[in-house]
VOSE-409794 format. One record per residue (C-alpha): x, y, z; residue number from 1; residue in one letter. Coordinates in pm, whole numbers. Each point is the difference from the previous one (the first is absolute). Layout:
residues N
<kemi east="X" north="Y" up="Z" seq="NUM" type="A"/>
...
This chain:
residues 339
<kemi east="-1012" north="2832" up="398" seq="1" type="X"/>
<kemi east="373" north="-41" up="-21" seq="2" type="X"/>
<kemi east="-26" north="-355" up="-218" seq="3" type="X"/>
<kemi east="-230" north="121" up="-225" seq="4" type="X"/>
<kemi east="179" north="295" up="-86" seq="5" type="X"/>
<kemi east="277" north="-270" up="-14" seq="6" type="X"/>
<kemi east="-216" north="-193" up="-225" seq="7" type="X"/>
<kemi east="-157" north="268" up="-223" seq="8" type="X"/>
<kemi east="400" north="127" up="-112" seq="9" type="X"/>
<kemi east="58" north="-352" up="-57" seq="10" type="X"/>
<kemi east="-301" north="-79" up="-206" seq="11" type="X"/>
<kemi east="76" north="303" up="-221" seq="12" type="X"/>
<kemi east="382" north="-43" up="-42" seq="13" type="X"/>
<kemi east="197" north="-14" up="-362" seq="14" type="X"/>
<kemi east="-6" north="-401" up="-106" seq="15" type="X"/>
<kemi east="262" north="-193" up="17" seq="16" type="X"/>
<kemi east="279" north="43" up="-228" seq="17" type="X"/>
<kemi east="-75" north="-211" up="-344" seq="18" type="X"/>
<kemi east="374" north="-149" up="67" seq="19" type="X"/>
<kemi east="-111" north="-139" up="349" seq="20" type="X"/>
<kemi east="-372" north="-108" up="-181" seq="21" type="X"/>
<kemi east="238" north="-194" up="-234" seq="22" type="X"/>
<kemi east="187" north="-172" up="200" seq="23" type="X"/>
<kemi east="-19" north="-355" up="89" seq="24" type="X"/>
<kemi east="-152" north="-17" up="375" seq="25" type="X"/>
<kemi east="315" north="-151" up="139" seq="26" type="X"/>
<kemi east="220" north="218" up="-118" seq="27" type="X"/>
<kemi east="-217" north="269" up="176" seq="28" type="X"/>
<kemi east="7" north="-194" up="328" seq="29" type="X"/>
<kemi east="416" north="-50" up="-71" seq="30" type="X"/>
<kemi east="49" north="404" up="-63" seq="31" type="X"/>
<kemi east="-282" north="107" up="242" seq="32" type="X"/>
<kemi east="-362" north="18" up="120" seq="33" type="X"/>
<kemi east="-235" north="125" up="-252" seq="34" type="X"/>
<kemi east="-147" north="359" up="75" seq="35" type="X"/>
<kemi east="-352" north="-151" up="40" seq="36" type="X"/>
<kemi east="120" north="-225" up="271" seq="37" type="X"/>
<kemi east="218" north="269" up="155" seq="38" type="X"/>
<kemi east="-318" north="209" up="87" seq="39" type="X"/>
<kemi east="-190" north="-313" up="114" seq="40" type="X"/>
<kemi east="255" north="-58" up="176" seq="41" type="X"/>
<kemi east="7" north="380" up="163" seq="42" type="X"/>
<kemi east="-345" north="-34" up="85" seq="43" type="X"/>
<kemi east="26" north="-369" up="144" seq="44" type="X"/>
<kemi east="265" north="175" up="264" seq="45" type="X"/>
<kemi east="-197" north="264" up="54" seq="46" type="X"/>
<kemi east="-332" north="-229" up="44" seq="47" type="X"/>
<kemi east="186" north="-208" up="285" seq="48" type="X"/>
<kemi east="142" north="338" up="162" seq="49" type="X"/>
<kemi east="-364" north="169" up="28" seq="50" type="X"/>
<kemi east="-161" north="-373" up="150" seq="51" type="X"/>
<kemi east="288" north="-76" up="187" seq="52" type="X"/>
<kemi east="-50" north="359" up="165" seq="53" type="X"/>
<kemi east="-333" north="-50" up="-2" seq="54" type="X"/>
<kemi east="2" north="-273" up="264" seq="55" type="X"/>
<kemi east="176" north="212" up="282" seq="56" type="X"/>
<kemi east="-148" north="353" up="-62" seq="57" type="X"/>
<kemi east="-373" north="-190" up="50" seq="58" type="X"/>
<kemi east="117" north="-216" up="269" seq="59" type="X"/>
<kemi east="151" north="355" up="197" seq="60" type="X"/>
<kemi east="-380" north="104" up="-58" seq="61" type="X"/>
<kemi east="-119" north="-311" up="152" seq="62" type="X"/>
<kemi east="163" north="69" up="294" seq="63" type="X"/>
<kemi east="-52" north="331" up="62" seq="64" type="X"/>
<kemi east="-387" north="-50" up="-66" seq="65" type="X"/>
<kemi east="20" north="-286" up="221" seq="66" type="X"/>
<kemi east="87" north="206" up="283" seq="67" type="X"/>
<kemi east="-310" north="197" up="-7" seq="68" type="X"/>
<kemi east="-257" north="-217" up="-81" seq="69" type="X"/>
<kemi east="-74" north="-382" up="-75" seq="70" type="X"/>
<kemi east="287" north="-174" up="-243" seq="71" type="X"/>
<kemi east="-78" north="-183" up="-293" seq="72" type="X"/>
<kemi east="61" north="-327" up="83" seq="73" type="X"/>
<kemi east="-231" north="35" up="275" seq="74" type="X"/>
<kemi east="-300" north="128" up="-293" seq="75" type="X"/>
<kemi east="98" north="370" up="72" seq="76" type="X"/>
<kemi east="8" north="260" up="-286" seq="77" type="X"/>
<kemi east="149" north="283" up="179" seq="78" type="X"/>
<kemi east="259" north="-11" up="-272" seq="79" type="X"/>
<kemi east="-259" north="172" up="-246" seq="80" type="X"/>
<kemi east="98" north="317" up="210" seq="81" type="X"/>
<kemi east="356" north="-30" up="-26" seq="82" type="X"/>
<kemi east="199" north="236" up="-283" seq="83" type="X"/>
<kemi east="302" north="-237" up="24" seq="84" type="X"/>
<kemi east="-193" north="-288" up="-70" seq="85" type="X"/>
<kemi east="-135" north="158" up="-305" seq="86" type="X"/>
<kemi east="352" north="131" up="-138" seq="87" type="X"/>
<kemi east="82" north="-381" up="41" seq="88" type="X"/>
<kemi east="-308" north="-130" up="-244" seq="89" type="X"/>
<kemi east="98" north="275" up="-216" seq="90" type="X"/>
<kemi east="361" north="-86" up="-30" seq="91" type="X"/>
<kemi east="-132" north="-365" up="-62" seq="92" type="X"/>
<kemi east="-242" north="96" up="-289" seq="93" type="X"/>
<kemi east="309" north="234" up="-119" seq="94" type="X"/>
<kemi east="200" north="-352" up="-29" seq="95" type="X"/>
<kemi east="-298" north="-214" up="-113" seq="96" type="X"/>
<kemi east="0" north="254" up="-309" seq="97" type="X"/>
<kemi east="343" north="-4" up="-68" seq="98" type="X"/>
<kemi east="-60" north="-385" up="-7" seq="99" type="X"/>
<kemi east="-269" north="-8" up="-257" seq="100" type="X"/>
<kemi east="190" north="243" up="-219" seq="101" type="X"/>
<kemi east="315" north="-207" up="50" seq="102" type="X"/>
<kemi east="-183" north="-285" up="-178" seq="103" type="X"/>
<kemi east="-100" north="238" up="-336" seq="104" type="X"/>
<kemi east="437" north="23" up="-59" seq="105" type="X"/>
<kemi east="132" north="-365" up="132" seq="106" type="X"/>
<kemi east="-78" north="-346" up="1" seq="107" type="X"/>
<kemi east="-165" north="-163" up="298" seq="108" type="X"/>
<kemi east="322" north="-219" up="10" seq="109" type="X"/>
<kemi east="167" north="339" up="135" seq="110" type="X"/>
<kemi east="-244" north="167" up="182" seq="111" type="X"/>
<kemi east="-214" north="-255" up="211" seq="112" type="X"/>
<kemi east="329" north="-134" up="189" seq="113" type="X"/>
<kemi east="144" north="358" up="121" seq="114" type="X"/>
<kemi east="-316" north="-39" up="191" seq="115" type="X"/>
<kemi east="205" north="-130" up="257" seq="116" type="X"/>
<kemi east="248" north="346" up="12" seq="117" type="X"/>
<kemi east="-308" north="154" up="223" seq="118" type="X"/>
<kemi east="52" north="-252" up="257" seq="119" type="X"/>
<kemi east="367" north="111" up="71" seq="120" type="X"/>
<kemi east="-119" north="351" up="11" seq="121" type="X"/>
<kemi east="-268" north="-70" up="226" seq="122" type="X"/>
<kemi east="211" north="-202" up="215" seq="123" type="X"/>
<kemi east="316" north="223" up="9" seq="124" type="X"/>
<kemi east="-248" north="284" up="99" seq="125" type="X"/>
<kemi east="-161" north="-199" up="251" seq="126" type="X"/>
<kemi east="337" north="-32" up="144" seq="127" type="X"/>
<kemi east="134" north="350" up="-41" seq="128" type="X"/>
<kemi east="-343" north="208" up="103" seq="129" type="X"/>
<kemi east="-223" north="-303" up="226" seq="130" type="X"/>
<kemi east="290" north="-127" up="147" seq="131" type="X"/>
<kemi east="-103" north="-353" up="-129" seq="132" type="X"/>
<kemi east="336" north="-190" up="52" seq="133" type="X"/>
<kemi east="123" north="-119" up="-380" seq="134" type="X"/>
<kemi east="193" north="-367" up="148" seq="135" type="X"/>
<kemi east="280" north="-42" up="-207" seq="136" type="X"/>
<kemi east="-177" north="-302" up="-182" seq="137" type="X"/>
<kemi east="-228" north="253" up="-155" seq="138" type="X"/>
<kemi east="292" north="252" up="-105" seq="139" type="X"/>
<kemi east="123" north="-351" up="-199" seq="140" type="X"/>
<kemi east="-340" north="17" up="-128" seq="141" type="X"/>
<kemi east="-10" north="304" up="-127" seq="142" type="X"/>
<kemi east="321" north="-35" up="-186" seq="143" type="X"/>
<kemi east="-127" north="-313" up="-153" seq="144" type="X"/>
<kemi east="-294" north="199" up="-146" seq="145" type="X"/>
<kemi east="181" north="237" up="-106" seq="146" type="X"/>
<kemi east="303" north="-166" up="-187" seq="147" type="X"/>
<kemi east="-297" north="-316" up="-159" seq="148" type="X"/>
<kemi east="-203" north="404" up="-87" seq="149" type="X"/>
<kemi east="322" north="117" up="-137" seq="150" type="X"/>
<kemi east="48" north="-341" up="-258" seq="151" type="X"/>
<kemi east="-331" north="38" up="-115" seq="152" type="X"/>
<kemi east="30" north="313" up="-91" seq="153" type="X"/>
<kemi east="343" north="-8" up="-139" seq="154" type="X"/>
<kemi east="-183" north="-296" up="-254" seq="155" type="X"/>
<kemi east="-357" north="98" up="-56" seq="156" type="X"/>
<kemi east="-132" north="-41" up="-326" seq="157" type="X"/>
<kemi east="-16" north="317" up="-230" seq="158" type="X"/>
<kemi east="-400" north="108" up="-6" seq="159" type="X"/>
<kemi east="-246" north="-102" up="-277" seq="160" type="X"/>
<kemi east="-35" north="208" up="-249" seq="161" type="X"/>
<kemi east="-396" north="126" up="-6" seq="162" type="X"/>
<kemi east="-187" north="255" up="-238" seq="163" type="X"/>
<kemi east="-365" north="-59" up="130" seq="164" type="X"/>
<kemi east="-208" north="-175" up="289" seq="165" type="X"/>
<kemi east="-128" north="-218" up="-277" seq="166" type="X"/>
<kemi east="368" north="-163" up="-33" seq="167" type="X"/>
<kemi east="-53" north="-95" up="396" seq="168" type="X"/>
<kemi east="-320" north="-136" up="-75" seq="169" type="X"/>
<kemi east="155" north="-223" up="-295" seq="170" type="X"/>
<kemi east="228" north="-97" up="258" seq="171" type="X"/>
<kemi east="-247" north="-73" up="272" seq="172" type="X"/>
<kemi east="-226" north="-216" up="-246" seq="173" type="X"/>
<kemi east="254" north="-212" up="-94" seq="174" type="X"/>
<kemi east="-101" north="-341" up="53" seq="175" type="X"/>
<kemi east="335" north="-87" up="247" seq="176" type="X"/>
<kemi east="-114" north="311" up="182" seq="177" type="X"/>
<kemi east="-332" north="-68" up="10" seq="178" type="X"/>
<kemi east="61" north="-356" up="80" seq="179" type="X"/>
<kemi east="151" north="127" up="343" seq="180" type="X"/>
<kemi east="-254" north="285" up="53" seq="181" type="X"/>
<kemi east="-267" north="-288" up="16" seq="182" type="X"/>
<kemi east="166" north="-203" up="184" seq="183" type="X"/>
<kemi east="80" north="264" up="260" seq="184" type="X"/>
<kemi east="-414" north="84" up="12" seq="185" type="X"/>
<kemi east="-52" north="-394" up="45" seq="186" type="X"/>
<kemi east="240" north="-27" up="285" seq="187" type="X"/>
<kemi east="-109" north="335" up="168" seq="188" type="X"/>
<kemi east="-344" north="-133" up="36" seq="189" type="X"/>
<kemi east="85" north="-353" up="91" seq="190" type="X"/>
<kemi east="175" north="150" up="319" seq="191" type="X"/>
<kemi east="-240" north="234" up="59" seq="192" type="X"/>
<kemi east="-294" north="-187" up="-28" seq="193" type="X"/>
<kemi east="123" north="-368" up="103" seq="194" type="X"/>
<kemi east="279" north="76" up="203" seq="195" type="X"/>
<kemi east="34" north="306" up="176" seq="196" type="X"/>
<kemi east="-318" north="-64" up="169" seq="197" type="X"/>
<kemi east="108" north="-356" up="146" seq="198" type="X"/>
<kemi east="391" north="25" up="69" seq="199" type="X"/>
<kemi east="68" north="407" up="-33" seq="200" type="X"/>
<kemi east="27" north="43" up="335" seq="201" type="X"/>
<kemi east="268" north="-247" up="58" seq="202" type="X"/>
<kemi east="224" north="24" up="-300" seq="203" type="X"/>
<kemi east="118" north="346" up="-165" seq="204" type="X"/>
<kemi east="70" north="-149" up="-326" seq="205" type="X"/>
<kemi east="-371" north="28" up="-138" seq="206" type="X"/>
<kemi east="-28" north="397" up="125" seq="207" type="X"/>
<kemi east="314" north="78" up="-153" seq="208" type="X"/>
<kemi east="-98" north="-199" up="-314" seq="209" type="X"/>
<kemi east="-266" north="145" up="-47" seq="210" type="X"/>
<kemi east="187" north="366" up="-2" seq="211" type="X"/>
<kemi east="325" north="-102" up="-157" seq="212" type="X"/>
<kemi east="-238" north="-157" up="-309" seq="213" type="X"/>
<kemi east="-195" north="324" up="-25" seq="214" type="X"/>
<kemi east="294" north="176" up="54" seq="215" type="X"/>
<kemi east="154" north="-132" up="-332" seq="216" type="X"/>
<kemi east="-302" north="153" up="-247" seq="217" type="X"/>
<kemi east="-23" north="306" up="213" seq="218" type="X"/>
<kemi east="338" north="136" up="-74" seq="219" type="X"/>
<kemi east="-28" north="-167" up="-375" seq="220" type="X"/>
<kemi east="-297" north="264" up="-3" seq="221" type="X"/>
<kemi east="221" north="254" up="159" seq="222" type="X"/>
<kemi east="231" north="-9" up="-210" seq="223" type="X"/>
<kemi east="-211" north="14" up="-297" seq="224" type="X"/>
<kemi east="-198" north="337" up="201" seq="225" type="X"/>
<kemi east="368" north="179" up="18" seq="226" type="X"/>
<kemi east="61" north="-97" up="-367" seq="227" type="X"/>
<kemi east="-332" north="158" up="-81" seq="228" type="X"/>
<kemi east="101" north="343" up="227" seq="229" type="X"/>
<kemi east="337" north="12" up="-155" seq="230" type="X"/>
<kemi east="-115" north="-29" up="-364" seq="231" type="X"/>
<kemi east="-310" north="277" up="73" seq="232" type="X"/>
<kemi east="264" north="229" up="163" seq="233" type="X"/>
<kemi east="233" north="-41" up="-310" seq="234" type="X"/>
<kemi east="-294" north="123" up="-230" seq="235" type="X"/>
<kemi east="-195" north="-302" up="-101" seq="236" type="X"/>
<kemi east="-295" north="-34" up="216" seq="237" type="X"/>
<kemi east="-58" north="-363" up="109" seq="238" type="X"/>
<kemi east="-343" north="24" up="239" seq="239" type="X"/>
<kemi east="-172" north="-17" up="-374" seq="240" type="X"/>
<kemi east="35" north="-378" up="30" seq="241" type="X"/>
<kemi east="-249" north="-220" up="168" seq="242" type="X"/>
<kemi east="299" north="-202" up="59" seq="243" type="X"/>
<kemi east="125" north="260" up="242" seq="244" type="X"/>
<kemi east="-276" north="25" up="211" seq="245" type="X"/>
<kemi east="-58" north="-431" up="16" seq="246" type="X"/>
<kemi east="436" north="57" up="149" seq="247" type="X"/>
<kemi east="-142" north="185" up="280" seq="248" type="X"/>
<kemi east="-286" north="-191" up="34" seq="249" type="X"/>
<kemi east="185" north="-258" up="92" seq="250" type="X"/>
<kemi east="260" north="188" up="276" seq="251" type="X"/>
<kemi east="-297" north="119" up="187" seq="252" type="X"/>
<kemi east="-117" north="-367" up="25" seq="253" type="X"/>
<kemi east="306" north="-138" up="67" seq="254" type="X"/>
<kemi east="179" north="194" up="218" seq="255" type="X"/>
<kemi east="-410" north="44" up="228" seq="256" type="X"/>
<kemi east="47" north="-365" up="26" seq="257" type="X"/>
<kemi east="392" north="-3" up="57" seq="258" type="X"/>
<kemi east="-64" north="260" up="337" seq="259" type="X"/>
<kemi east="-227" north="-185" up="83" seq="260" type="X"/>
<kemi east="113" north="-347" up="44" seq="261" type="X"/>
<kemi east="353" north="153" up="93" seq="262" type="X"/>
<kemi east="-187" north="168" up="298" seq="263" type="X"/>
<kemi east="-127" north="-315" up="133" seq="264" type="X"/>
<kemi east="319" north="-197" up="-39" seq="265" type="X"/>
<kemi east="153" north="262" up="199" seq="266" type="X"/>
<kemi east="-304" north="10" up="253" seq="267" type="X"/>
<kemi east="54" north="-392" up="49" seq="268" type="X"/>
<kemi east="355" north="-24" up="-55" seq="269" type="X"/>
<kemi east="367" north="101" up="150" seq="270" type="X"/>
<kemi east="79" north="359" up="-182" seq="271" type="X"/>
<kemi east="379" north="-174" up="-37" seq="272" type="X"/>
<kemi east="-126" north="-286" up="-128" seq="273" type="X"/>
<kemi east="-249" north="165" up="-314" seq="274" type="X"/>
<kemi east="227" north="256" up="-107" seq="275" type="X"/>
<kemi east="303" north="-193" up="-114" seq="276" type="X"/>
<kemi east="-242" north="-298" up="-154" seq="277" type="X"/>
<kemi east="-217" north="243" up="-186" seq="278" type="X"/>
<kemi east="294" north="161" up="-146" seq="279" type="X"/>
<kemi east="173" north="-333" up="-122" seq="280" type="X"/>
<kemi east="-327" north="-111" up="-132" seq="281" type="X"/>
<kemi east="-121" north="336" up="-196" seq="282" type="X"/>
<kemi east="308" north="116" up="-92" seq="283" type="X"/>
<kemi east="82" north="-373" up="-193" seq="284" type="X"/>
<kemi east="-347" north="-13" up="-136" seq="285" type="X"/>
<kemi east="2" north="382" up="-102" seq="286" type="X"/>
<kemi east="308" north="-115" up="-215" seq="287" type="X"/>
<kemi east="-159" north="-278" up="-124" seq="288" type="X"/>
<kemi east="-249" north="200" up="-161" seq="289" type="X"/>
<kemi east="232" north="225" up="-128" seq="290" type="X"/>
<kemi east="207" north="-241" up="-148" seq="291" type="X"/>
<kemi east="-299" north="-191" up="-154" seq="292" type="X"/>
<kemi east="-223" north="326" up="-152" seq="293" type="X"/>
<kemi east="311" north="281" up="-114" seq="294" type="X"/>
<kemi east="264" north="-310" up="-40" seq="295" type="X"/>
<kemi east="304" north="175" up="239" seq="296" type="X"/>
<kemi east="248" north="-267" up="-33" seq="297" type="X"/>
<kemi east="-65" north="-74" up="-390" seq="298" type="X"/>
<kemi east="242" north="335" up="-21" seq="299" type="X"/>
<kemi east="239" north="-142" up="250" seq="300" type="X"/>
<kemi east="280" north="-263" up="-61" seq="301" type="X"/>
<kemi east="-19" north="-291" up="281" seq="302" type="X"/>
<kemi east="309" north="157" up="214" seq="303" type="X"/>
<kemi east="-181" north="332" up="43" seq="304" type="X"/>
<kemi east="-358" north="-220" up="123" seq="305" type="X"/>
<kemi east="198" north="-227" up="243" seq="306" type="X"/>
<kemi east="174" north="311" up="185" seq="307" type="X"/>
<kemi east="-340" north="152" up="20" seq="308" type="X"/>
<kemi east="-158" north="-319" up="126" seq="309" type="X"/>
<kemi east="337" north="16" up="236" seq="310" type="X"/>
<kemi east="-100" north="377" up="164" seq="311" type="X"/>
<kemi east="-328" north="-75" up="46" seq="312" type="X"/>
<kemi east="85" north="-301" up="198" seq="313" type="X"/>
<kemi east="259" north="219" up="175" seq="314" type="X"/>
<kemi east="-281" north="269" up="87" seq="315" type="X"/>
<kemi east="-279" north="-267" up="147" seq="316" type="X"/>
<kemi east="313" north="-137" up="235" seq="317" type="X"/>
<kemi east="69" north="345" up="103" seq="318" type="X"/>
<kemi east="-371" north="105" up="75" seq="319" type="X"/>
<kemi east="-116" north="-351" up="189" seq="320" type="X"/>
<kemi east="351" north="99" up="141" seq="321" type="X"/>
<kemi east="-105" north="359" up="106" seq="322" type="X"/>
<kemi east="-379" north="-152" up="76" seq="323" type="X"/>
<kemi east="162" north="-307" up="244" seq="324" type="X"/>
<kemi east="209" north="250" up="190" seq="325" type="X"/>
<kemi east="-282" north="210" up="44" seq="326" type="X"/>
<kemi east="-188" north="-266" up="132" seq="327" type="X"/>
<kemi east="242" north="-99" up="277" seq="328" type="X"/>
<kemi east="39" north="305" up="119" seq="329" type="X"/>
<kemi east="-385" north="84" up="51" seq="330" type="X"/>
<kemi east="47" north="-360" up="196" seq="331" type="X"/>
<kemi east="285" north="109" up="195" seq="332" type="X"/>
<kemi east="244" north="-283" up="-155" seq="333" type="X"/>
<kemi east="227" north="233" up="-150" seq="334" type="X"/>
<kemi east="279" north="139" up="208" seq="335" type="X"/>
<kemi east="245" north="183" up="-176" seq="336" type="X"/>
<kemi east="-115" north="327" up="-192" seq="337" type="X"/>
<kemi east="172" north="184" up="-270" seq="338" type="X"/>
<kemi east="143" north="313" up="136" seq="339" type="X"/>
């Protein structure tokens, strides 16, 4: 695949100059991005371009199954049959890779909000090749994502610097970040045992909870997986560890239990209305736990976290921008498209 060729060249690349290793992290911020956060950074893009694509290519196979056979909202599979839905779960895995390996070179703080990027692919596509009229509301949107993307980015914290899987499990046993792990397990089956069952139907905040918390310790795991990968492909075999194997442990729990209560928000709920809230709430919990177990913004000077704090407020107005536009249009309250 075309991101894990990406990621193999990466993962066996020269280090980093010892001048750069020397330097204080915000000088390296002042003079430029750091060459670990540079390929995160490549592979974030790509990640959003694949999923982004994704969306359209399956949806163009939904379409053209549907006119042969039963469509999918109606319980059809017809869809199995069709090659262009296929090259459209492909080209999604292709970006779901490319995700996981951007997570092994840059901090969550980076990665996790360009999430947003593949909904301005997806809807610029949708516009271009489905004819799905982009109101002018959600060009502003996209622009929003991309300049709050573009000040993260331009301000991300330098990566941590890690030798072995062990250092992430230091990191992850810590009592602040083990403190919060708990406390995420606690609340997760509060909602899911005491809540969800008597008020999920009626408010979206316990479904999306429920993922977003999950959410969090998968992609601490994740991360922790791609560290392992890089460090093995560099020569120093990390799947020795039990620690390793208890990392991905924990993503297949999580992110089973993530699809699954994200499913059933989006079985009970407006499509418009989950999207932008799960974002906001995984993507600020996801750096939450970033912040707490590898310590981003102890290498950052107060300026650099308030601008990043600034883009990622920029990039949830843009997407409940781009999600709200979206919305009144499938209602037929929008009347002025963009081109």
């Amino acid at each position: 695949l075309f991101s894990f060729f990406i990621f193999l060249k990466m993962s066996t690349a020269p280090a980093v100059p010892v001048a750069e290793s020397l330097a204080p992290p915000s000088l390296i911020s002042y003079y430029g991005m750091s060459s670990d956060n540079v390929k995160g950074l490549v592979l974030a893009l790509s990640s959003s371009i694949f999923i982004g694509a994704s969306f359209i290519v399956k949806k163009k196979g939904l379409k053209k199954a549907s006119a042969s056979g039963i469509r999918a909202g109606n319980g059809g599979y017809s869809y199995l049959y069709e090659p262009l839905w296929w090259v459209g779960m492909i080209t999604m895995i292709v970006g779901e890779v490319a995700n996981f390996a951007a997570y092994a070179f840059a901090p969550a703080i980076l990665v996790t909000p360009l999430g947003a990027l593949s909904i301005i692919i997806s809807a610029v596509l949708a516009h271009v090749i489905l004819q799905e009229r982009l109101h002018i509301f959600g060009v502003l949107g996209c622009a929003l994502c991309v300049v709050g993307s573009t000040t993260i980015v331009l301000h991300a914290p330098p990566e941590r610097e890690i030798e072995s899987v062990t250092e992430v499990w230091d990191l992850a046993t810590e009592p602040a970040f083990l403190s919060y792990a708990i406390l995420v397990i606690i609340i997760t089956l509060i909602l899911i045992f005491i809540y969800i069952p008597q008020y999920g139907q009626t408010h979206i905040l316990f479904y999306v909870g429920v993922c977003s918390l999950v959410g969090s310790l998968s992609v601490m795991s994740v991360k922790a997986l791609g560290i392992a990968l890089k460090l093995t492909l560099s020569g120093t075999n990390q799947f020795v560890y039990v620690q390793t194997w208890t990392f991905a442990l924990v993503v297949v729990v999580c992110v089973l239990t993530q699809m699954n209560y994200l499913n059933m928000a989006l079985d009970t709920f407006n499509t418009a209305v989950v999207s932008p809230i799960y974002y906001v709430m995984f993507t600020s919990l996801t750096i939450l736990a970033s912040v707490i177990m590898f310590k981003d913004w102890d290498r950052q000077n107060p300026t650099q976290i308030v601008t990043e704090l600034c883009g990622f407020v920029t990039i949830i107005s843009g997407t409940f921008l781009l999600h709200k536009t979206k919305d009144m249009a499938d209602c037929g309250g929008v009347g002025s498209s963009f081109i």
